[in-house]
C-alpha positions in Angstrom: -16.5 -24.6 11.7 -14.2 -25.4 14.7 -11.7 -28.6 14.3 -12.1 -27.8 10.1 -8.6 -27.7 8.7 -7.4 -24.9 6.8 -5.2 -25.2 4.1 -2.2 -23.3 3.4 -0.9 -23.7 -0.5 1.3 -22.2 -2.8 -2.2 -20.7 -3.9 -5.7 -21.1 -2.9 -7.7 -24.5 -2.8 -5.0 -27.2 -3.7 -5.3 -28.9 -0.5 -2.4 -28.4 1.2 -3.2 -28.6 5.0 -1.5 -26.3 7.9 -3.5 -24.9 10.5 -6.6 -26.2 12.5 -8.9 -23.6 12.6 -10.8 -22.4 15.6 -11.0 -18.5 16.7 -9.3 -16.3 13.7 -6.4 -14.7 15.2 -4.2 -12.2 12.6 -1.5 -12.9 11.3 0.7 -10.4 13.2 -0.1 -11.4 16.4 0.1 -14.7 15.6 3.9 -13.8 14.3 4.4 -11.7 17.6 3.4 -14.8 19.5 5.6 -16.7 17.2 8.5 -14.7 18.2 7.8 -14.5 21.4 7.4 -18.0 22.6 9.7 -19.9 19.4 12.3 -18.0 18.4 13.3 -15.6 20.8 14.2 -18.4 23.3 15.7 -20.0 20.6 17.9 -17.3 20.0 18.6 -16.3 23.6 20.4 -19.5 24.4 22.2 -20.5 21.6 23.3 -16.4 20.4 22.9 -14.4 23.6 25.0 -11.8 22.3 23.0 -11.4 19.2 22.2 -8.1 17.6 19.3 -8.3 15.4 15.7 -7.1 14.4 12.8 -9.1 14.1 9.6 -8.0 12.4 7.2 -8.9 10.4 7.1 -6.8 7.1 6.6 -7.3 3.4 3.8 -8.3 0.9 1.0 -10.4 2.6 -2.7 -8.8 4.1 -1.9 -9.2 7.4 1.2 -6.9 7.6 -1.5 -4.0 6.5 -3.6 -5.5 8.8 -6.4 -6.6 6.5 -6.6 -10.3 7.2 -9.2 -12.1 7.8 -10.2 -16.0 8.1 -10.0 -15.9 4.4 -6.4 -15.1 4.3 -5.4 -17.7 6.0 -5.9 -20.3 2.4 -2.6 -19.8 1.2 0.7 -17.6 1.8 -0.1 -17.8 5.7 1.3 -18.9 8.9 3.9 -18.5 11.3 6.5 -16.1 9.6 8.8 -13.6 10.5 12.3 -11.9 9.2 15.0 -11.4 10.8 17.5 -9.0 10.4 21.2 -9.3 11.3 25.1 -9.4 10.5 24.6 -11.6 6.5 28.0 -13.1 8.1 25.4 -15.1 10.9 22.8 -15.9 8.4 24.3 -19.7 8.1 24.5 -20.5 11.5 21.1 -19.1 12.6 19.1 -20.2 9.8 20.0 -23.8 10.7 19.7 -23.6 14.3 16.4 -22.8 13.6 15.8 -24.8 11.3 16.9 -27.9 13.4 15.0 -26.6 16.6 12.1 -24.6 15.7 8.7 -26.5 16.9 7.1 -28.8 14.0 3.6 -26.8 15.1 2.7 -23.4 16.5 -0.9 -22.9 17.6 -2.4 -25.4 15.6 -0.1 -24.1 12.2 2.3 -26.1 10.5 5.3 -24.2 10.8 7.0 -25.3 7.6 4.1 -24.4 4.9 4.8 -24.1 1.4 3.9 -20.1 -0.1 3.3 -18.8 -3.9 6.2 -19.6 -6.2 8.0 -22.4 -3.1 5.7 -25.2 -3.0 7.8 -27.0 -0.8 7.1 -27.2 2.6 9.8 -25.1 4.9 9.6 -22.6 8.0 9.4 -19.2 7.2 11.6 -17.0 9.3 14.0 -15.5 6.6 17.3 -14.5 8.2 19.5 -11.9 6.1 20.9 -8.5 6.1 18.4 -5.6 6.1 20.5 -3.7 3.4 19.7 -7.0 1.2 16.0 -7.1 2.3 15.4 -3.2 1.5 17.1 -3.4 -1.8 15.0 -6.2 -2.5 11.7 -5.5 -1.5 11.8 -1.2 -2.2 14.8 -1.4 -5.7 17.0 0.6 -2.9 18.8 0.9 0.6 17.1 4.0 2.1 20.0 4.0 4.9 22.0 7.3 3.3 19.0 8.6 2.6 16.0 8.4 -0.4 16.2 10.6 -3.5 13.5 12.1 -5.4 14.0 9.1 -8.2 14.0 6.4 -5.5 10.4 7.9 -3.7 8.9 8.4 -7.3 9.9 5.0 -8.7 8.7 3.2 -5.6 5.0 1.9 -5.6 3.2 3.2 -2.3 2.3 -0.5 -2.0 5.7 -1.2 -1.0 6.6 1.8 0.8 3.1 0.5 2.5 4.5 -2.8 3.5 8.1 -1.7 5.1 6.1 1.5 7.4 3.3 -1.6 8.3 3.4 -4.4 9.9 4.9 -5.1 13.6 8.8 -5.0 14.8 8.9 -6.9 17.7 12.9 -6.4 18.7 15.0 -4.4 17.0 18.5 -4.4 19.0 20.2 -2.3 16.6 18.0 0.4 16.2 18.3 0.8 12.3 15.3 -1.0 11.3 13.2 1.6 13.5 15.3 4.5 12.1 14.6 3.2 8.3 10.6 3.0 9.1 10.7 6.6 10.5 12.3 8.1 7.6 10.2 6.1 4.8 7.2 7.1 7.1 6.0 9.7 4.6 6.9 11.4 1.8 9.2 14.4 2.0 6.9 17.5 1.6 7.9 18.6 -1.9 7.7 15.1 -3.2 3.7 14.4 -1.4 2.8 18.3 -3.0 4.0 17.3 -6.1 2.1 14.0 -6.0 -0.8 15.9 -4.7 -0.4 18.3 -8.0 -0.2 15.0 -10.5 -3.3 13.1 -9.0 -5.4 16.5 -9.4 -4.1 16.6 -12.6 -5.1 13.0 -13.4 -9.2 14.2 -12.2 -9.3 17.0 -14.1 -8.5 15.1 -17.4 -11.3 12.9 -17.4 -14.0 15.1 -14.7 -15.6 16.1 -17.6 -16.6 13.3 -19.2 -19.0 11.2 -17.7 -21.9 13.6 -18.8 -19.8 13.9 -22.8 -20.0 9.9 -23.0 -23.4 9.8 -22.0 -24.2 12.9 -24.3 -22.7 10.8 -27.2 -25.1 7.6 -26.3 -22.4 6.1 -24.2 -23.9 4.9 -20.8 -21.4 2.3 -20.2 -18.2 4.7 -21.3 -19.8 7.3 -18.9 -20.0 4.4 -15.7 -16.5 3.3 -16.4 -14.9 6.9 -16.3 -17.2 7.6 -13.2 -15.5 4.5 -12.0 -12.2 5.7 -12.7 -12.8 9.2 -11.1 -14.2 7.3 -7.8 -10.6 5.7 -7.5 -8.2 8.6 -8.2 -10.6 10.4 -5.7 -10.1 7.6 -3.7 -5.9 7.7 -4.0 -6.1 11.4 -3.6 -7.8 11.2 -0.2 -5.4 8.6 0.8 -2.6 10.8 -0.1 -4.4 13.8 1.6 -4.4 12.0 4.5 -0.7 10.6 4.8 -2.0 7.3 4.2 0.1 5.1 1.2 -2.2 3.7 -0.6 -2.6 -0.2 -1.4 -2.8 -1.9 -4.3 -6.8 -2.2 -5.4 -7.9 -5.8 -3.7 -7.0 -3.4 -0.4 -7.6 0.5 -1.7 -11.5 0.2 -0.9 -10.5 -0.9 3.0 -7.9 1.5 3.7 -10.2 4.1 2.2 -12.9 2.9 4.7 -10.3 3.5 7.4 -9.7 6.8 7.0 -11.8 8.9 10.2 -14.0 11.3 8.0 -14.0 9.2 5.1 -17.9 8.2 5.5 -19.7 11.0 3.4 -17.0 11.1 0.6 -17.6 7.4 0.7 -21.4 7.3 0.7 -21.3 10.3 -2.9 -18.7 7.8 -4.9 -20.6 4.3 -3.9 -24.1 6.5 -5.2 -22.1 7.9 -8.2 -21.1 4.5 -9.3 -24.5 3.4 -8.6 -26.3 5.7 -10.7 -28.2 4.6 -13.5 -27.6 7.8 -15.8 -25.1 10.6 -16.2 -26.9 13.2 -14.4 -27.0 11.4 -10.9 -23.4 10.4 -11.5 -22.8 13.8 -12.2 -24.8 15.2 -9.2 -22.6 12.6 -6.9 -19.3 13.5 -8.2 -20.1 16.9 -7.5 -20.4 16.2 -4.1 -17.6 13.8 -3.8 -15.4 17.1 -5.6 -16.5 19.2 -3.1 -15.9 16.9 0.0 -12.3 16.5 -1.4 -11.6 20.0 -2.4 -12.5 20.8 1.2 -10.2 18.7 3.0 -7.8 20.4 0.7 -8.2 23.7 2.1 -8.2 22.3 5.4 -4.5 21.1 4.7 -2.9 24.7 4.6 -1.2 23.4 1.6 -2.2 26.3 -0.6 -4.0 29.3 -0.4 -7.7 28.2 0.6 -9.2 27.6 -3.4 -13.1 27.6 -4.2 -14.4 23.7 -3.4 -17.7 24.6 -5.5 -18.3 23.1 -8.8 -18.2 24.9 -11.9 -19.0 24.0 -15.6 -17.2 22.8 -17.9 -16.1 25.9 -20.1 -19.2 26.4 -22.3 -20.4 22.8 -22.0 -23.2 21.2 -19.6 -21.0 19.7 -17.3 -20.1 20.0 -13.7 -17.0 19.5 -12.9 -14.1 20.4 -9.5 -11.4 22.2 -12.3 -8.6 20.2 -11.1 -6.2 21.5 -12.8 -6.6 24.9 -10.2 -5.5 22.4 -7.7 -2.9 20.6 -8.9 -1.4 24.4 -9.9 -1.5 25.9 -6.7 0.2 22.7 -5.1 3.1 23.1 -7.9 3.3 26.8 -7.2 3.6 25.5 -3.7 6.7 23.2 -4.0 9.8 24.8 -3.2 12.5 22.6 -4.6 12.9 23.9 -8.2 13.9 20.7 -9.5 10.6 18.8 -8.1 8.5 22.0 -9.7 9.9 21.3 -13.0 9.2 17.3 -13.2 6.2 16.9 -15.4 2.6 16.3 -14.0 3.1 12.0 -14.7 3.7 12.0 -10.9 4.9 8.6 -9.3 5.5 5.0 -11.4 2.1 4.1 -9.7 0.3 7.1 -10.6 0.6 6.0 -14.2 1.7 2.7 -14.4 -1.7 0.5 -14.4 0.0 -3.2 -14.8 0.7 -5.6 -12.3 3.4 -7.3 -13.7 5.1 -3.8 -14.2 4.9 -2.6 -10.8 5.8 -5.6 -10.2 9.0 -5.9 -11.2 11.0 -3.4 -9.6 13.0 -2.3 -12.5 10.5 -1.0 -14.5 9.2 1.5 -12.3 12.5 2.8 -11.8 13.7 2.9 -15.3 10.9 4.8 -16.4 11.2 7.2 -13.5 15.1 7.7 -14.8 13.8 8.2 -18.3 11.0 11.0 -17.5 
């Protein structure tokens, strides 16, 4: 496929050609490269004084590291923010745009992305105050409340702790990643205590919907438990997770994530309740586990158990999520009720979204 041209558009397949395409090479070395050898040199002779950050953060696969050759059809190239005084915004942004090269390792440099179909480089220079309010609904600089971590998808929160910073002069950028690195430890046992919750709602009925002559209701729940076990192992393991094109490959990522893996791909794959139910119960136990071996709470039984009087196997969640809440020792955080954050029960694209939503719903509860 070498000398093919790939094409770049303001969405996949509308012909719009960038970069010539040889050996794949991500996106965020090819940014760090772009840096590197285009605009830091730039910069250094026309602003040698400069304070500034440069990074590469923000929606896109290849700042979680997920991008392959297919990536590179649309929304791809050589991009990169920059973050400095707003007051040297102008200047900058038209130096570069005046001097930067017309091609960078076979890439167009000026490519058109979703929703700006024209054609134009993409190194955004702005504030970082502008940038975090934009991309997270806040400025994290004095410091996140329990509102702003709650109303904030962990796909975002994903996005600013990811990617690659490849100066940062100032220092803030690096002090803003460390402190949205993870979530306080009230707020991750609390969302610990709501994704437990969410399992043990539904744990039980796979085997009822199949009871009732429901095969296809009892797949689809099974599917929905295999991705709230999937969230909760993420979470168990201090990893944000993704939206779900990307929540199967940072599951996959996760070291010890292979047997949990191997019971929820057979569970979905089962063709009646009892072998779903036989490789949840696995899956429950693998998780409940890992649990203990957090030192969250007290260690808890990881065995199965039925289903009150009925045939069912299921983890009891709900023993979970209470011991995390007993666990939480901010009073006010204890008290919230067991909805968790925006993305924990807010299942709509266009919600999540749009930034307000989230957080006016996390202001209302």
């Amino acid at each position: 496929m070498a000398g093919r041209e790939n094409q770049v558009p303001g969405g996949p397949g509308d012909g719009i050609i960038t970069c010539v395409e040889g050996t794949f090479v991500s996106g965020l070395r090819l940014a760090g490269e772009f840096y590197d050898e285009a605009v830091r040199p730039l910069l250094e002779a026309e602003f040698p004084a400069l304070r500034y950050a440069a990074a590469l953060l923000g929606p896109g696969s290849e700042v979680l590291g997920f991008d392959a050759e297919r990536s590179t059809d649309h929304d791809w190239g050589p991009r990169l923010q920059l973050f400095l005084d707003p007051d040297q915004a102008e200047p900058i942004t038209s130096m570069l745009a005046a001097r930067l090269p017309a091609v960078f390792r076979g890439c167009q440099v000026a490519f058109p992305v979703t929703g700006d179909p024209v054609a134009r480089y993409r190194v955004r220079v702005m504030g970082l105050g502008a940038w975090l309010t934009g991309h997270l609904g806040f400025d994290p600089r004095p410091g996140a409340t329990v509102p702003d971590w709650l109303a904030t998808p962990s796909q975002r929160l994903a996005e600013v702790t990811a990617g690659a910073v490849f100066h940062d002069g100032p220092g803030e950028l690096s002090r803003v990643r460390a402190t949205l690195a993870w979530y306080p430890r009230d707020v991750w046992l609390y969302l610990l205590s709501c994704q437990w919750v969410r399992i043990s709602q539904e744990e039980a009925f796979p085997g009822r919907c199949a009871e009732a002559g429901d095969e296809l209701g009892s797949a689809v729940v099974t599917a929905r438990l295999a991705r709230d076990l999937m969230r909760l192992w993420l979470l168990m393991h201090r990893r944000y997770p993704p939206y779900s094109k990307w929540l199967g490959t940072a599951f996959s990522r996760v070291p010890g994530t292979a047997p949990l893996a191997a019971s929820l791909t057979a569970a979905l794959g089962a063709a009646d309740w009892r072998s779903r139910e036989r490789h949840l119960s696995q899956a429950y136990v693998a998780v409940a586990e890992s649990h203990n071996r957090l030192g969250l709470t007290e260690p808890l039984d990881p065995r199965t158990r039925r289903y009150y009087d009925r045939p069912f196997q299921v983890a009891d969640g709900g023993r979970f999520a209470a011991a995390l809440t007993e666990a939480i020792a901010d009073p006010a955080i204890r008290r919230l009720p067991p909805i968790g954050a925006a993305d924990q029960f807010l299942d709509s694209t266009d919600a999540l979204g749009d930034l307000r939503y989230p957080r006016a719903v996390i202001s209302a509860s």
